[in-house]
C-alpha positions in Angstrom: 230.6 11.9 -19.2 233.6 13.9 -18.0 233.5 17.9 -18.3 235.2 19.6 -21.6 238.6 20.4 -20.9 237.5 24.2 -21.9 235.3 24.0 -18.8 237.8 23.2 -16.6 239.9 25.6 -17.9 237.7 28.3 -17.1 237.0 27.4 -13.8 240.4 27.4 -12.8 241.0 31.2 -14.4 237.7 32.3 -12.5 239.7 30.6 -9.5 242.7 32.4 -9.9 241.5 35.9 -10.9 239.0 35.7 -8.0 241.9 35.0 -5.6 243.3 38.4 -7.0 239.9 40.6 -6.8 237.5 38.4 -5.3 234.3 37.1 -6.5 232.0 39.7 -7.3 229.4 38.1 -4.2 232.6 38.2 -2.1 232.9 41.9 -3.1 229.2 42.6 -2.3 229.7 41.1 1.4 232.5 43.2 1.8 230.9 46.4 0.8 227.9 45.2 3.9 230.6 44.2 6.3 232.9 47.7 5.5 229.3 49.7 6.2 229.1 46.9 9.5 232.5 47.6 10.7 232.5 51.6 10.4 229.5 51.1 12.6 230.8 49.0 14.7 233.8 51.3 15.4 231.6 53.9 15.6 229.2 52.7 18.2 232.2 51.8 20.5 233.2 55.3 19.9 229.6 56.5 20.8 230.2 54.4 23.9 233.4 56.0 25.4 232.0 59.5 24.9 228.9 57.8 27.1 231.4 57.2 29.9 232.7 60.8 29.4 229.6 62.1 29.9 228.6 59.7 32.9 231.9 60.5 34.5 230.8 64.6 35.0 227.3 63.1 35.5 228.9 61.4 38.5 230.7 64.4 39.3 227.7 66.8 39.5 225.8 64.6 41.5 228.8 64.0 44.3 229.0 68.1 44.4 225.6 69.7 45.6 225.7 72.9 45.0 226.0 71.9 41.1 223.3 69.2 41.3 221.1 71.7 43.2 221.5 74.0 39.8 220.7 71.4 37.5 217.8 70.4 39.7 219.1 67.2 40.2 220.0 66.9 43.6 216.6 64.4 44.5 216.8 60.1 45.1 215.5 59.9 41.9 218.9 61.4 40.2 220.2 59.1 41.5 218.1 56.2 39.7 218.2 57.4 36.8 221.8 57.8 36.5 221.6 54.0 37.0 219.3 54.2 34.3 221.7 55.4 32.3 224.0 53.4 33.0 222.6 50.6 32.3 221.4 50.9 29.1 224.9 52.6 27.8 226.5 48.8 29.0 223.4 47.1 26.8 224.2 49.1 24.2 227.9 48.5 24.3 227.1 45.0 24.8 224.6 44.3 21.5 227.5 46.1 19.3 227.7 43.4 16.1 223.9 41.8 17.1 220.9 42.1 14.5 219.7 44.7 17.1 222.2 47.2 17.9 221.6 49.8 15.4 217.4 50.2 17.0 219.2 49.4 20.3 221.4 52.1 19.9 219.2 54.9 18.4 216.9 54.2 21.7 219.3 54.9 23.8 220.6 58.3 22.2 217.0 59.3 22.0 216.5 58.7 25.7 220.3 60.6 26.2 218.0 63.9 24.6 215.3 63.3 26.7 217.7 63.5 29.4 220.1 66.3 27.9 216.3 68.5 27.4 215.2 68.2 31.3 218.9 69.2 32.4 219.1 72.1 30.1 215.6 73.5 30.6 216.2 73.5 34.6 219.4 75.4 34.2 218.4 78.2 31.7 216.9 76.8 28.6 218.4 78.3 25.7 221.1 80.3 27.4 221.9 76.6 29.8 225.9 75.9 30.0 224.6 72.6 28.8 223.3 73.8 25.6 226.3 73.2 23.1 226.2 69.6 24.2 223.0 69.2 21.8 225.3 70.2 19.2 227.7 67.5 20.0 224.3 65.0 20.2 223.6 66.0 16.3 226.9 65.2 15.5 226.6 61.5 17.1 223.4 61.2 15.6 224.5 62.3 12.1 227.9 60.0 12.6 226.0 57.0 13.6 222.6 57.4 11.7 222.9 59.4 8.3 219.8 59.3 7.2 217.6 62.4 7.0 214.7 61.1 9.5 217.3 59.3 11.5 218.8 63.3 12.4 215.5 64.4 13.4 215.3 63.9 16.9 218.5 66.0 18.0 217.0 68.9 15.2 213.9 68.9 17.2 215.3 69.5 20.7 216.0 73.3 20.1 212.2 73.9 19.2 211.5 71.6 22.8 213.5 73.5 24.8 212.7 77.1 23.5 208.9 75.7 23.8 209.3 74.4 27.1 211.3 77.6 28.4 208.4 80.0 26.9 206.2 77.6 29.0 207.6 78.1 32.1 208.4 81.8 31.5 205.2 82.5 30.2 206.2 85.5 28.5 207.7 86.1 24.7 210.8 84.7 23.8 213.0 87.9 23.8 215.2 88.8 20.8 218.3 87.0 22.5 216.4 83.4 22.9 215.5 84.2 19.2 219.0 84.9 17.6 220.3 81.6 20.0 217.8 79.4 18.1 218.8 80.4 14.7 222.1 80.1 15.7 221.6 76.8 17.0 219.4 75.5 14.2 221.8 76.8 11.5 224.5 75.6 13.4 223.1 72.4 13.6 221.8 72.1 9.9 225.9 72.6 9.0 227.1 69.6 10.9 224.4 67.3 9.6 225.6 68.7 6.1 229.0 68.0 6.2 229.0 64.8 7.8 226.6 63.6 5.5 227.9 64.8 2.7 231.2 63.5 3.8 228.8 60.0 4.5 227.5 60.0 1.0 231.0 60.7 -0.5 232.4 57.9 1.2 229.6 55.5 -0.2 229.9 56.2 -3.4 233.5 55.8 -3.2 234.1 52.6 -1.9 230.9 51.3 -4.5 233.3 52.7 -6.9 236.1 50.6 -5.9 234.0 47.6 -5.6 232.8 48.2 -9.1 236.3 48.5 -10.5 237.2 45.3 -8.5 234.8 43.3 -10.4 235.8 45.0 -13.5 239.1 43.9 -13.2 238.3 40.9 -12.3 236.1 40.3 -15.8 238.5 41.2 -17.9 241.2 39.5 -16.1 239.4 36.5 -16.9 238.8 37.2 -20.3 242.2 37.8 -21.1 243.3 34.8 -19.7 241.0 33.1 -21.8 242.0 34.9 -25.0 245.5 34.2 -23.9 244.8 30.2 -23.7 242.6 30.0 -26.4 245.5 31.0 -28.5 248.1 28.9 -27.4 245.4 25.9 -27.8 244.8 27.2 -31.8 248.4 27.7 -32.5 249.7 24.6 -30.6 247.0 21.9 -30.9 245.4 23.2 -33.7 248.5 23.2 -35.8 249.1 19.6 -34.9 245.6 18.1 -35.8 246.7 20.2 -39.3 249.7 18.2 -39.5 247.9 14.9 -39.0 245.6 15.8 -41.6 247.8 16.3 -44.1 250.5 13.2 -42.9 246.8 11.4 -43.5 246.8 12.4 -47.1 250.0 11.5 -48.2 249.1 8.2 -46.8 246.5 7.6 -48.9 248.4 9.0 -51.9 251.0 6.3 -51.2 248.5 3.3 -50.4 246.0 1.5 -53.1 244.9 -1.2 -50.5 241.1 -0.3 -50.5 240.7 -1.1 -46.4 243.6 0.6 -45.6 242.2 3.9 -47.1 238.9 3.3 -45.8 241.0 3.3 -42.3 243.0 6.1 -43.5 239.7 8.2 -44.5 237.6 7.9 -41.0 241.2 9.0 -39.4 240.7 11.8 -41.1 237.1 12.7 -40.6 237.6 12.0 -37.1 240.9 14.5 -36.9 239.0 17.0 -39.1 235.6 16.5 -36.6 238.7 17.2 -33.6 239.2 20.4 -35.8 236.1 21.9 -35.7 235.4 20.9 -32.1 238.8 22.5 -31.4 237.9 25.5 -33.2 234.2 26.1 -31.3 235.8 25.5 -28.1 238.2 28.0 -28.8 235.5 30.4 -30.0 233.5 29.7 -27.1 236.7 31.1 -24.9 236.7 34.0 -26.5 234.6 37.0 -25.4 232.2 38.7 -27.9 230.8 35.3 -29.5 227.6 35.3 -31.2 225.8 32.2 -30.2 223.4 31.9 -32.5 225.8 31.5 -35.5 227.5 28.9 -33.5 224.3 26.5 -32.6 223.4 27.6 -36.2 227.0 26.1 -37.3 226.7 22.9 -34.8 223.6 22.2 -36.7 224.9 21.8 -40.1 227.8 20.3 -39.0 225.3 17.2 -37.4 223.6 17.4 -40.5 226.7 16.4 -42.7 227.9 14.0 -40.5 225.0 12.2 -39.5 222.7 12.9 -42.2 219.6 13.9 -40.1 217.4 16.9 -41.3 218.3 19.7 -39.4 215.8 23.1 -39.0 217.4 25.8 -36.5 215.7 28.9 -35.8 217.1 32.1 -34.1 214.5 34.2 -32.8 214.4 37.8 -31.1 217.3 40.3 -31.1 220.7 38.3 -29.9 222.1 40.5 -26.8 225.3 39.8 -25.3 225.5 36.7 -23.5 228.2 35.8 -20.3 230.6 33.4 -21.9 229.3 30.4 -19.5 226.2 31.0 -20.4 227.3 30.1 -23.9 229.2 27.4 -23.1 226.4 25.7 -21.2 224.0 26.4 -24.1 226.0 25.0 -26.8 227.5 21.8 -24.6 223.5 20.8 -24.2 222.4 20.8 -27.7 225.8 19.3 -29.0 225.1 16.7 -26.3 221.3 16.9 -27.1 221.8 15.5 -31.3 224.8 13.6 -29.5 222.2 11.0 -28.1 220.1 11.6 -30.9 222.3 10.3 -33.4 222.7 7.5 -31.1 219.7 6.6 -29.4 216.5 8.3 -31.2 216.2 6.8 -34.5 215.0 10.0 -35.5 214.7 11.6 -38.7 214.7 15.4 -38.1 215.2 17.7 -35.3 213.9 21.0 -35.0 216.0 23.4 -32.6 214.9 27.1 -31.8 216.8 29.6 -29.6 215.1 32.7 -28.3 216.4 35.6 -26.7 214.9 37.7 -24.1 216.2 40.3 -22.3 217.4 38.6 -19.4 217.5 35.1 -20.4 218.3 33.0 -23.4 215.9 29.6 -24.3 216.8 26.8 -26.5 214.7 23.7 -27.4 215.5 21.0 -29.2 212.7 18.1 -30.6 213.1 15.4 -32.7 210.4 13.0 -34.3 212.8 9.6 -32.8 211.4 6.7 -30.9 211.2 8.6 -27.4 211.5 7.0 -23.9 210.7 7.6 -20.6 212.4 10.0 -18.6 211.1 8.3 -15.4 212.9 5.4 -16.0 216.2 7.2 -15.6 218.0 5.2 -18.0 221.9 6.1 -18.8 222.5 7.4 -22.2 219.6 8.5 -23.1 220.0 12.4 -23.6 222.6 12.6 -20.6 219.3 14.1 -18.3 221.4 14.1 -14.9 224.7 16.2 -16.7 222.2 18.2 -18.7 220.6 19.5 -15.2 224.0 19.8 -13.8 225.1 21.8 -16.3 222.2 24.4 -16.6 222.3 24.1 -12.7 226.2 25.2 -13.0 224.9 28.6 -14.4 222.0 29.0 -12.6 219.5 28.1 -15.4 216.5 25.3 -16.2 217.1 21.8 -17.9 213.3 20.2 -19.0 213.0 16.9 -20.6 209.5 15.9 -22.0 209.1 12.7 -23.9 206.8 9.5 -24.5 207.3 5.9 -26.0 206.9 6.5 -29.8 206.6 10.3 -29.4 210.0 12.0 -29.7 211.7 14.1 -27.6 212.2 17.2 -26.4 214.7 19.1 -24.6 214.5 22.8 -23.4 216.9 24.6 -21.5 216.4 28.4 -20.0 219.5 30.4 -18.6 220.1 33.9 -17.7 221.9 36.1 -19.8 224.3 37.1 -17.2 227.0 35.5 -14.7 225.2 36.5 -11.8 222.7 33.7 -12.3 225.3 31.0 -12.9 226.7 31.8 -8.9 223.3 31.8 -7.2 223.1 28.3 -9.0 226.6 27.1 -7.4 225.6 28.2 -4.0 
């Protein structure tokens, strides 16, 4: 059975707004790769200041007198400089893998460790080298801005002023005391700018993505509202006109076979009508379904003169317009094969709404079949599924020989659902 032209419709406007804003997944990934790329850009940043660093690193150690000051002037300088290194290539070299962002926090961790040694052999607190922890926080904070990711540059005044009072073994004079509040106020700034800055950021760029897939909705529900009433006025006013030519006919005929033919033109233009004027319905946004499967119903009932019960139960809550679609195609096509295959005399339908999903089941009291058999026609099973599938819901078909049928279908109550099930 080929897709309603409706649903075709609609896929084609989702296709053409989502060129313009994206799909909302799309957006998503984009949001994770923008966070991926800035730190990306960030860790190659990270990794020229390294090579800064290295290069005076290289420097001290070629001029004696200034390794002798930093107490570095041994074989095993030396080694770990190669250490060093090393690990700043790795680093540079796992930038965009699953593991650069642990990868990289080790290494600036073992940059303290090495930052601590150099300025506790040259003065502690009162070192030359000091003010480079400042610039450490800032990498940190830049790279990692996350309160316990910021900790371990924080702690290194407390280590050094520790480890100075060690080796001095005498109170930490006035003048250490001011340079660590200095320090450690100095430090607690930085972090809260840059992560404030962070944060502000974030939250703007969520905005934007949010507004993106705003647009993008009602993009696509204008465009439907814009269709759906050049399909009304257009095609609706000719099925009018065909109607009424379909009158006059008869008024002008007394040739009982030719108004018999005249009459189910009618009822079948009129039937067009109505199915015209659902669909249309269905295009637009702010639809209440459960008037319109209420409305289906009695429409079955008049034409094929089977008993009818619907029930609506729980509070109806907005429902994504594909949702709705999919709901009302599989009962319509659900008393579709009743009419045609059951030999039923009633059908009982009941819709309930949850909170995050919407379930409908229909069962008649028909001759039944079995669904194992896989038969075409009966009840459409295989478009059903692909339907319900299409919005990312549940299509069950229980039924015997002799036992009726039934046919219950479970979708959520937003579009979210319906892309999960495409994927």
């Amino acid at each position: 059975m080929a897709a309603p032209a409706s649903e075709s419709v609609s896929d084609r406007i989702r296709e053409r707004v989502e060129r313009l804003f994206g799909s909302p997944r799309a957006l998503d990934r984009d949001l994770v790769r923008g966070r991926d790329y800035r730190f990306t850009t960030r860790a190659r940043a990270l990794f020229y200041a390294r090579l800064a660093f290295l290069a005076i690193g290289l420097g001290v150690l070629a001029v004696r007198p200034w390794a002798e000051a930093l107490s570095v002037d041994g074989a095993f300088a030396f080694v770990w400089y190669g250490v060093m290194l090393l690990y700043a290539s790795a680093s540079f070299v796992a930038i965009g893998k699953r593991y650069a962002r642990p990868l990289t926090f080790l290494t600036l961790c073992l940059d303290l460790l090495t930052l601590v040694y150099l300025t506790t052999a040259s003065g502690g607190l009162h070192s030359p080298l000091m003010p480079t922890q400042v610039v450490f926080t800032v990498l940190f904070a830049l790279m990692f801005p996350k309160p316990l990711a910021i900790l371990p540059p924080l702690l290194t005044l407390p280590v050094v002023a520790r480890i100075q009072q060690i080796l001095g073994a005498e109170q930490m004079p006035l003048a250490d005391i001011f340079l660590l509040i200095y320090y450690t106020v100095l430090n607690f700034i930085l972090v809260y700018v840059i992560v404030y800055l962070n944060e502000r950021e974030e939250s703007q760029t969520s905005e934007i993505v949010g507004l993106q897939k705003e647009l993008g909705e009602l993009a696509v529900i204008e465009e439907r509202n814009r269709i759906a009433r050049e399909i009304h006025d257009g095609l609706g006013a000719n099925l009018g006109s065909v109607v009424l030519q379909a009158d006059y006919l008869a008024e002008q005929t007394g040739d009982p076979v030719l108004l018999n033919e005249i009459g189910e033109l009618k009822n079948t233009v009129e039937e067009s009508i109505d199915e015209l004027r659902r669909s249309v319905s269905m295009m637009r946004a702010g639809l209440a379904l459960a008037p319109a499967l209420e409305d289906l119903c009695a429409s079955f009932h008049e034409r094929a003169g089977l008993e009818v019960n619907f029930e609506s139960v729980g509070r109806e809550r907005r429902v994504h317009p594909e949702c709705q679609l999919a709901v009302f195609r599989v009962l319509q096509e659900t008393l579709h094969n009743v009419q045609k295959h059951a030999r039923a005399t009633r059908v009982e339908v009941r819709v309930v709404f949850h909170d995050d999903r919407v379930e409908l089941s229909a069962r008649d009291d028909g001759q039944g079949f079995d669904p194992g058999q896989g038969r075409s026609g009966h009840f459409g099973i295989l478009h059903m599924k692909e339907r319900a599938r299409r919005v990312g819901g549940e299509l069950a078909v229980e039924s015997r020989p002799g036992e009726g049928a039934e046919v219950c279908l479970a979708v959520p109550a937003e579009v979210a659902g319906a892309e999960e099930g495409q994927a």
